[in-house]
ChimeraX commands (.cxc) that place a marker at each C-alpha (Angstrom):
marker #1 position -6.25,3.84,3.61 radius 0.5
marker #1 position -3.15,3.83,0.93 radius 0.5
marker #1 position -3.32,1.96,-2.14 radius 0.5
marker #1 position -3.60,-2.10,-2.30 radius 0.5
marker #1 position -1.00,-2.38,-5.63 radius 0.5
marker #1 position -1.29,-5.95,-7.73 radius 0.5
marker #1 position -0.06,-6.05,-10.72 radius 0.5
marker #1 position -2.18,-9.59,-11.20 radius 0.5
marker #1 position -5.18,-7.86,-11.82 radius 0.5
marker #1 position -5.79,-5.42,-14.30 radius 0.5
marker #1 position -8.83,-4.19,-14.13 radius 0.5
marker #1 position -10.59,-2.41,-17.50 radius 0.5
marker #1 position -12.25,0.67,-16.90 radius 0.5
marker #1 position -16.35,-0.12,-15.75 radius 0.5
marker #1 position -18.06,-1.34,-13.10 radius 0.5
marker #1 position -17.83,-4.47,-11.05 radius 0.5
marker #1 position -19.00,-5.37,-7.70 radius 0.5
marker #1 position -15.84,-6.01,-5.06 radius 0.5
marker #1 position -16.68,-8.24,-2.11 radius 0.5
marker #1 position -14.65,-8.04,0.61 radius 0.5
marker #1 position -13.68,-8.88,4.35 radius 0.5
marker #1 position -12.96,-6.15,7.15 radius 0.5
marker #1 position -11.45,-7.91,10.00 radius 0.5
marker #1 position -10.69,-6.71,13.35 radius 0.5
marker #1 position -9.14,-7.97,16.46 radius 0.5
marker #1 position -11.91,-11.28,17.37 radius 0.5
marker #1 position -14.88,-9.63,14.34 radius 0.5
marker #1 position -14.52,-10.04,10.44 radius 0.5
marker #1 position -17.50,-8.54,8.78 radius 0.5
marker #1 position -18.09,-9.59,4.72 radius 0.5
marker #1 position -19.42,-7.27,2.16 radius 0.5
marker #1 position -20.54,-5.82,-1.17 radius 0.5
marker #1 position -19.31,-2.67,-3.00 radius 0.5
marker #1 position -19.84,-1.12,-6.58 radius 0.5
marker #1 position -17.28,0.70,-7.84 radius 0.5
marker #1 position -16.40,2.37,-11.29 radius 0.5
marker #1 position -12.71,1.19,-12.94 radius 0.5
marker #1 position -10.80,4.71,-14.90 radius 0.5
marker #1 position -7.88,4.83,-16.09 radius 0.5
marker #1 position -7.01,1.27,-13.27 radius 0.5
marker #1 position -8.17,3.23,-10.52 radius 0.5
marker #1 position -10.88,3.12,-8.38 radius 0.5
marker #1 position -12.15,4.01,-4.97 radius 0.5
marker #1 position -14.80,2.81,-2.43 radius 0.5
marker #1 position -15.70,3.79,1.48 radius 0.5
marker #1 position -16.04,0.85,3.94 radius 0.5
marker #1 position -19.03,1.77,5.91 radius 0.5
marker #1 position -18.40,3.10,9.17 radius 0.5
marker #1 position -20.38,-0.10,11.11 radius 0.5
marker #1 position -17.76,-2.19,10.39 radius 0.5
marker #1 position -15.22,-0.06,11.86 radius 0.5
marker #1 position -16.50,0.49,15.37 radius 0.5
marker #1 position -13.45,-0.93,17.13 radius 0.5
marker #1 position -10.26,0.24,17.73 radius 0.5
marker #1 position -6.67,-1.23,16.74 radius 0.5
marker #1 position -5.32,-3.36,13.82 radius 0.5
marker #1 position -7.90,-4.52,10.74 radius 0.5
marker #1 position -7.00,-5.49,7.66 radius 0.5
marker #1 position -8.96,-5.04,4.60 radius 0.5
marker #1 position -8.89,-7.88,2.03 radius 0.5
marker #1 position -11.19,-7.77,-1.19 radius 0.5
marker #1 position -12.02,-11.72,-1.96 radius 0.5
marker #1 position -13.48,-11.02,-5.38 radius 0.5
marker #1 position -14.27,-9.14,-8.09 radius 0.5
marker #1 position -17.34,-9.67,-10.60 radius 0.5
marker #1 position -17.44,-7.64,-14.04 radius 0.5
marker #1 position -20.84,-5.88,-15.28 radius 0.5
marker #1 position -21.56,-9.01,-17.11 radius 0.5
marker #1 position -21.38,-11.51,-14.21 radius 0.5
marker #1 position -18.19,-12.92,-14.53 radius 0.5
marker #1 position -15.98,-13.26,-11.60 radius 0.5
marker #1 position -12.38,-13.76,-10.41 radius 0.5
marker #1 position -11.29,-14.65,-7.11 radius 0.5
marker #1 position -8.62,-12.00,-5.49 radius 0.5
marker #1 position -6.30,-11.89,-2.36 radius 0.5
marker #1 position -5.60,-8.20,-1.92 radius 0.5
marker #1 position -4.98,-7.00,1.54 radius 0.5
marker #1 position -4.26,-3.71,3.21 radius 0.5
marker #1 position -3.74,-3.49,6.92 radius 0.5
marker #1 position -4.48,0.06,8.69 radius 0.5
marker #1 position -5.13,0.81,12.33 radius 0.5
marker #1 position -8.01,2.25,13.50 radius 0.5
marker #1 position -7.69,5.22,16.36 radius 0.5
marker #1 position -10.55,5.88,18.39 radius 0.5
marker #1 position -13.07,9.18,18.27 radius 0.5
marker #1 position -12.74,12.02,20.61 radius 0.5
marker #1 position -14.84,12.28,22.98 radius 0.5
marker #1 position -15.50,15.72,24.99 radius 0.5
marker #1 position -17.79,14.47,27.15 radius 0.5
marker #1 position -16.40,15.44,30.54 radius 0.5
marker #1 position -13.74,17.45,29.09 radius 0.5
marker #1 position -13.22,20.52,31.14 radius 0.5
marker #1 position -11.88,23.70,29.81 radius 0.5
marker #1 position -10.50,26.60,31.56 radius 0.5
marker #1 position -9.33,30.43,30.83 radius 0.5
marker #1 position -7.53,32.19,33.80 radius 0.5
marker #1 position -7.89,35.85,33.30 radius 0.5
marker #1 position -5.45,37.47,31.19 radius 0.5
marker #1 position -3.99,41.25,30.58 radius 0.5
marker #1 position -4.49,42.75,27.44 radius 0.5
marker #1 position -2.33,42.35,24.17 radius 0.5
marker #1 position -0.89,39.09,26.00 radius 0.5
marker #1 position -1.89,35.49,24.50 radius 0.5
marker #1 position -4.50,33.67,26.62 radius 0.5
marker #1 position -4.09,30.15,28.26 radius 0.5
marker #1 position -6.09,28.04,27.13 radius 0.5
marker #1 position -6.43,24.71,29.59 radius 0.5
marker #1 position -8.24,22.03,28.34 radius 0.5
marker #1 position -8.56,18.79,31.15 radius 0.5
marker #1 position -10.12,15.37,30.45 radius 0.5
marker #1 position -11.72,14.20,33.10 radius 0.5
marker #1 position -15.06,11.34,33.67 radius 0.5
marker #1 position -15.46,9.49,30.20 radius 0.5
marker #1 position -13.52,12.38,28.13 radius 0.5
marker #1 position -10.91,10.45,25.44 radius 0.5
marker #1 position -8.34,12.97,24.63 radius 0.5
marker #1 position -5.24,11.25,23.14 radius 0.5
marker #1 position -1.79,12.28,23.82 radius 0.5
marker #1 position -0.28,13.56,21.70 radius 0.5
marker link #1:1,2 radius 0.2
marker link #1:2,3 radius 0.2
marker link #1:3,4 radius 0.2
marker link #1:4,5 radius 0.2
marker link #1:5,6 radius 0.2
marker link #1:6,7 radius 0.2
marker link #1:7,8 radius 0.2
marker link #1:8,9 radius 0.2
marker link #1:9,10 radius 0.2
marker link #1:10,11 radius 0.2
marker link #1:11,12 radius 0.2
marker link #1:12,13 radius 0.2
marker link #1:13,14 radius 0.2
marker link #1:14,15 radius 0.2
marker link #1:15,16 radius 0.2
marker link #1:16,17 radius 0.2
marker link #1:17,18 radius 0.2
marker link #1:18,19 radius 0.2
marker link #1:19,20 radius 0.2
marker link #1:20,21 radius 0.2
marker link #1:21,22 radius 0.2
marker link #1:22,23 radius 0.2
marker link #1:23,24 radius 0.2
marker link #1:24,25 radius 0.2
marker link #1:25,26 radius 0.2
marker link #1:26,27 radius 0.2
marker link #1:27,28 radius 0.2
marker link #1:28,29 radius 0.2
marker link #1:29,30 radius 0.2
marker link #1:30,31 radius 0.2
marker link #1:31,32 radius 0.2
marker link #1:32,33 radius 0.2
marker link #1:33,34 radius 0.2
marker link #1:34,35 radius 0.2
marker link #1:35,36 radius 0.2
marker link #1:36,37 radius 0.2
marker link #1:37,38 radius 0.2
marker link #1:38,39 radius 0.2
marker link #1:39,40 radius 0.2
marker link #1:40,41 radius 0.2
marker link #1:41,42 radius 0.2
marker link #1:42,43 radius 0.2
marker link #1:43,44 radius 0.2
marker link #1:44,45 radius 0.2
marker link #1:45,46 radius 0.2
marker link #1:46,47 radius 0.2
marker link #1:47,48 radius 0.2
marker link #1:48,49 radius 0.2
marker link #1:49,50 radius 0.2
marker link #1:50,51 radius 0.2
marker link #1:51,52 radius 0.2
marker link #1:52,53 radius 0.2
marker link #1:53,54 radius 0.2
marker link #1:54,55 radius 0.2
marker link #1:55,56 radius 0.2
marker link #1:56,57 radius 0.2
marker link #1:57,58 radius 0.2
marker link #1:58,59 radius 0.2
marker link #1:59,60 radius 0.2
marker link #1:60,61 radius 0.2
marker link #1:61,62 radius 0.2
marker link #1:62,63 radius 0.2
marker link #1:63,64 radius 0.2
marker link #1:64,65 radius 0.2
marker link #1:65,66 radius 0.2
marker link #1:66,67 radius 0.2
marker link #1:67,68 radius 0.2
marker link #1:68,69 radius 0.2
marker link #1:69,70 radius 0.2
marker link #1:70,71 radius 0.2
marker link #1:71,72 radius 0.2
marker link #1:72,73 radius 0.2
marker link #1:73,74 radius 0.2
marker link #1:74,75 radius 0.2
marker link #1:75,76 radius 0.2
marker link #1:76,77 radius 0.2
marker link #1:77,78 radius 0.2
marker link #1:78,79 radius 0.2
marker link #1:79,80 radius 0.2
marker link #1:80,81 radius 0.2
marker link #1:81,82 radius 0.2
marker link #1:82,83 radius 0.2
marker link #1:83,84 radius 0.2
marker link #1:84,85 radius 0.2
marker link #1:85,86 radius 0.2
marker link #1:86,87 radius 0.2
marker link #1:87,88 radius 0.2
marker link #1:88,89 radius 0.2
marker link #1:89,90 radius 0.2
marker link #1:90,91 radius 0.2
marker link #1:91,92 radius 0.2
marker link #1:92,93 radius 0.2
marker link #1:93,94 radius 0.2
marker link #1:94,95 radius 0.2
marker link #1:95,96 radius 0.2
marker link #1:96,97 radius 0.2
marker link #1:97,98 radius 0.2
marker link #1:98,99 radius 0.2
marker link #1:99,100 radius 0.2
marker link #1:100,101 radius 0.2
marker link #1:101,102 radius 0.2
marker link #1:102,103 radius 0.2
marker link #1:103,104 radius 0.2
marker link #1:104,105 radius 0.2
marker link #1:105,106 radius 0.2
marker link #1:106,107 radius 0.2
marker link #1:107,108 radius 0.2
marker link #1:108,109 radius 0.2
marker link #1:109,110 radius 0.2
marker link #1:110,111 radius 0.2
marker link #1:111,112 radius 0.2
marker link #1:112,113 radius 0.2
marker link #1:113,114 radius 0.2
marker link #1:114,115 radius 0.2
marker link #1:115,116 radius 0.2
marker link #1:116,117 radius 0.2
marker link #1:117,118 radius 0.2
marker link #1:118,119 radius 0.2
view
């Protein structure tokens, strides 16, 4: 995810507790994060349940509350797509013989419930 720039809030550095909304196609999912403020920058990870389908989400953190319990309400959104896994289940992968000092062919064909994406 890139950076969600406001220059309304100016966070100090130290700790506050973001809440925040991850919504996704017909699922928005609400929570809780600590994270430590240096230098006006900061970083969390959105847990991986709330990321389980694919396509557009937007992230939007709905508030922010300082170590000693006061709290501001924010609008800061980010969207980002989310691409789905690989999966190599039925993914078949074959090596026809080849002489020596030559490069070897390597084919690789998805096939059953394999997701390869093009590209």
């Amino acid at each position: 995810m890139t950076d969600i720039d406001n220059s309304a809030i100016e966070l100090k550095d130290g700790t506050y507790t973001i809440t925040y909304n991850l919504k996704s196609q017909n699922n928005v999912q609400t929570e809780s994060n600590t994270i430590t403020v240096t230098g006006g920058n900061a970083t969390f990870v959105a847990s991986s349940k709330l990321v389980q389908i694919t396509g557009a989400a937007t992230l939007t953190i709905t508030e922010i509350t300082a170590g000693d319990g006061c709290t501001i309400q924010a609008d800061l959104s980010h969207s980002f797509t989310v691409t789905p896994r690989p999966d190599a289940a039925g993914l078949t992968v074959d090596i026809p013989a080849t002489c020596e000092s030559e490069p070897v062919v390597v084919n690789l064909t998805s096939g059953g419930d394999a997701i390869i994406a093009d590209g």
